[in-house]
N, C-alpha and C positions, 0 to 999 in steps of 0.2 A: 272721754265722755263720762259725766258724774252719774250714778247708779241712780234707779229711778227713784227710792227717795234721797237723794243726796240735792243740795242747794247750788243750781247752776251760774248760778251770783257768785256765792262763795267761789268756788272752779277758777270763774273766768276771772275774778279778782287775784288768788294765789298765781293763777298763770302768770298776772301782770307782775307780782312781785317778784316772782323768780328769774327775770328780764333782767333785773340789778344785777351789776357785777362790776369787776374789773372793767371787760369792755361796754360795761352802759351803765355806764356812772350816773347818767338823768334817759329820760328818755320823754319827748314830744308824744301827742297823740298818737300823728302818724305813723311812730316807732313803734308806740303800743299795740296798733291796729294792724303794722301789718309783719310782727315778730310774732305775734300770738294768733291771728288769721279770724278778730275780731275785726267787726266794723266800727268802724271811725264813732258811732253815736254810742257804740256799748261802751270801748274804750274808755271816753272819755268819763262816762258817768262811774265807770270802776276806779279810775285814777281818781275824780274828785270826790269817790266815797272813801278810798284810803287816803286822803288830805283831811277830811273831815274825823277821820277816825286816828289820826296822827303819825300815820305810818309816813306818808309822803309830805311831801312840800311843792307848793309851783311858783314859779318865778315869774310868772305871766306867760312864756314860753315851753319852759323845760319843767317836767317834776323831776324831781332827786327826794332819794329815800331821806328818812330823820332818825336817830338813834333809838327811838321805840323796836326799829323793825329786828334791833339787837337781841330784844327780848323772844323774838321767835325761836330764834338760832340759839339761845340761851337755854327756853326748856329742854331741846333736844338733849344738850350737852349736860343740862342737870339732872335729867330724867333719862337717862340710859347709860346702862349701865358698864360698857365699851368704853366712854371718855372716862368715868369713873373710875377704875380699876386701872385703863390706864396714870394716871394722874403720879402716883407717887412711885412709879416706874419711870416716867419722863422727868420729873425731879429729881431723879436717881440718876438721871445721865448727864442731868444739867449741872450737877454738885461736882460728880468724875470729870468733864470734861470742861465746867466750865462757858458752854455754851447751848444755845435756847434747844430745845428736843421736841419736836411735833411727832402727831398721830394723825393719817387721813386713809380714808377709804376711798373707792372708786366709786364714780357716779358722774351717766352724763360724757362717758370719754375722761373724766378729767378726775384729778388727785384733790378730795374734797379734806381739808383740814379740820378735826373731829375735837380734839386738844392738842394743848400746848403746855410746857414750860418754860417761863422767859429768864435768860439772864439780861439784868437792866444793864442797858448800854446807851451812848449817845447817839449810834448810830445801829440798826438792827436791818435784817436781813428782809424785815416785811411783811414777814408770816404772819399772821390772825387767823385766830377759829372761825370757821365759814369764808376763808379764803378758800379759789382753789385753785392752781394750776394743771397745766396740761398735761396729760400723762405720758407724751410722745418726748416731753422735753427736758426733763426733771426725773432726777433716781427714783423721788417716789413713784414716781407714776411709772417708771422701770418695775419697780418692783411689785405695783399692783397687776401691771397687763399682763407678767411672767405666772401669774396665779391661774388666768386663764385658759381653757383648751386650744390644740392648735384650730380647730375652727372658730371658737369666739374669737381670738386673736388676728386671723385672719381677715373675720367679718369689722373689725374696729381697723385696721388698715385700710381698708377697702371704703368704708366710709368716710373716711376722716382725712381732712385736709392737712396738710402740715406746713406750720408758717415757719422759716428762722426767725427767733430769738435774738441770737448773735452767729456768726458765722461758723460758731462748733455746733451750732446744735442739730440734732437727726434730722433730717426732712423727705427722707425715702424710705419707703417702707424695707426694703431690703435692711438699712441702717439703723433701721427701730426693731428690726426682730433679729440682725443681731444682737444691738444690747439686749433685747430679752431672754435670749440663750444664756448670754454673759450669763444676767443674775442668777438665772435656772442652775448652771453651773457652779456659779461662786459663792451663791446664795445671799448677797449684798448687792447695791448698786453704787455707783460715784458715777459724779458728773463733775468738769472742771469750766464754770463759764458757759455751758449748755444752754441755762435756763434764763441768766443776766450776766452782765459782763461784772466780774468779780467775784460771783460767788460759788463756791465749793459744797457740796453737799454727796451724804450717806445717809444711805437707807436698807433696811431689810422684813423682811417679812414678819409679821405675829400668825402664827401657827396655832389654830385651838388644838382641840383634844382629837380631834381627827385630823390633823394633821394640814387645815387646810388654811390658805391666809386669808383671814379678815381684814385685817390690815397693814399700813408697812409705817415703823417706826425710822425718824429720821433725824436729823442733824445737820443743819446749815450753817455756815460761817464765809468771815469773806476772805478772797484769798491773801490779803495782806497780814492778815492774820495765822490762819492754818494752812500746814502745805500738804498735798495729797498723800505724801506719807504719813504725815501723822493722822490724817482722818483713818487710813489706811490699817497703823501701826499701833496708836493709843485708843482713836477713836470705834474702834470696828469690835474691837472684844466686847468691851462697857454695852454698848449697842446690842450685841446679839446677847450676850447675857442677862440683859431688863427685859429685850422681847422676848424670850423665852418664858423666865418667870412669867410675867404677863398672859401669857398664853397657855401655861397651866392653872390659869383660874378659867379658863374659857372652854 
């Protein structure tokens, strides 16, 4: 509920945006109306105020966002100071290893990606800034839920649905707080194929000054490429020695 002088327009419009994603790539009225618990007439005058304002597009049917909406997600990431400071920390793992090095935080249940560094390839792993995936299904997101108490932790199982993936990946809470031990333990996460079929990923936590993680720095590749030993073996030192630096600025 927006504060009493806050703009209840404004609210319920942001609300509509935030419905974009992986899984709603467009979305009809009636997705609007009844994913945000708007009615059908508010809906639609928010959806054709962000057409008019250029955020969205309608097809006659369907809206789908327009590359304006880039620009949101862009102040965040040029105005704070987290992707910042990360930045030539993940360029520093992307030079040693060779391959793209992300930053995301948790939000939502899900591993939100904050920055990146790319290496240019023909074929890449997917990742974009304001991507996010699940945190049940992907090291990152191992590695963020492991930051959590055991009751927060609990309360995120207990809510949270869990799809496979692909056939390795967790879908019992029993099997997700395992790996969340793991990391507690190893202080890294890997996953082999978890998250999609072929890809390989490490992650470990960024630790500030109090010792707590803010976020978990990671590395994805596909398996034809790297094998879990070398993520293991080459990859896991480079890693935990940039997040560290990293996290004594924080």
């Amino acid at each position: 509920m927006p504060a009493a002088e806050g703009m209840a327009g404004l609210a319920k419009g942001l609300a509509i945006l935030e419905l974009f994603g992986e899984a709603s790539p467009k979305l009809a009225i009636s997705d609007a109306a009844r994913l945000t618990g708007l009615n059908r007439a508010v809906a639609r005058r928010c959806l054709l105020t962000l057409v008019d304002l250029g955020y969205l597009t309608h097809d006659g049917k369907h809206f789908l966002p327009t590359p304006r909406l880039l620009r949101l997600g862009d102040a965040y990431v040029e105005s704070t100071a987290l992707p910042q400071l990360a930045q030539p920390h993940l360029a520093a793992v992307r030079e040693h290893v060779q391959e793209s090095a992300s930053l995301a935080v948790l939000q939502n249940d899900e591993a939100l990606f904050i920055a990146r560094s790319e290496v240019k390839r023909i074929v890449n792993t997917g990742v974009r800034i304001g991507a996010s995936v699940p945190a049940y299904a992907s090291a990152t997101g191992h590695v963020l839920l492991s930051a959590l108490s055991t009751e927060d932790l609990t309360a995120y199982l207990d809510r949270s649905e869990f799809h496979p993936r692909t056939p390795k990946t967790p879908v019992t809470a029993d099997e997700i707080r395992r790996r969340v031990d793991l990391v507690r333990e190893e202080g890294a996460a890997f996953t082999d194929e978890e998250l999609e079929y072929g890809l390989r990923s490490l992650a470990v936590p960024v630790l500030d000054s109090r010792g707590r993680t803010v976020a978990a720095m990671s590395v994805s590749a596909t398996a034809g490429r790297i094998s879990m030993d070398q993520l293991r073996d080459e990859f896991l030192p480079v890693l935990l020695d940039q997040a560290e630096q990293l996290g004594r600025k924080l």
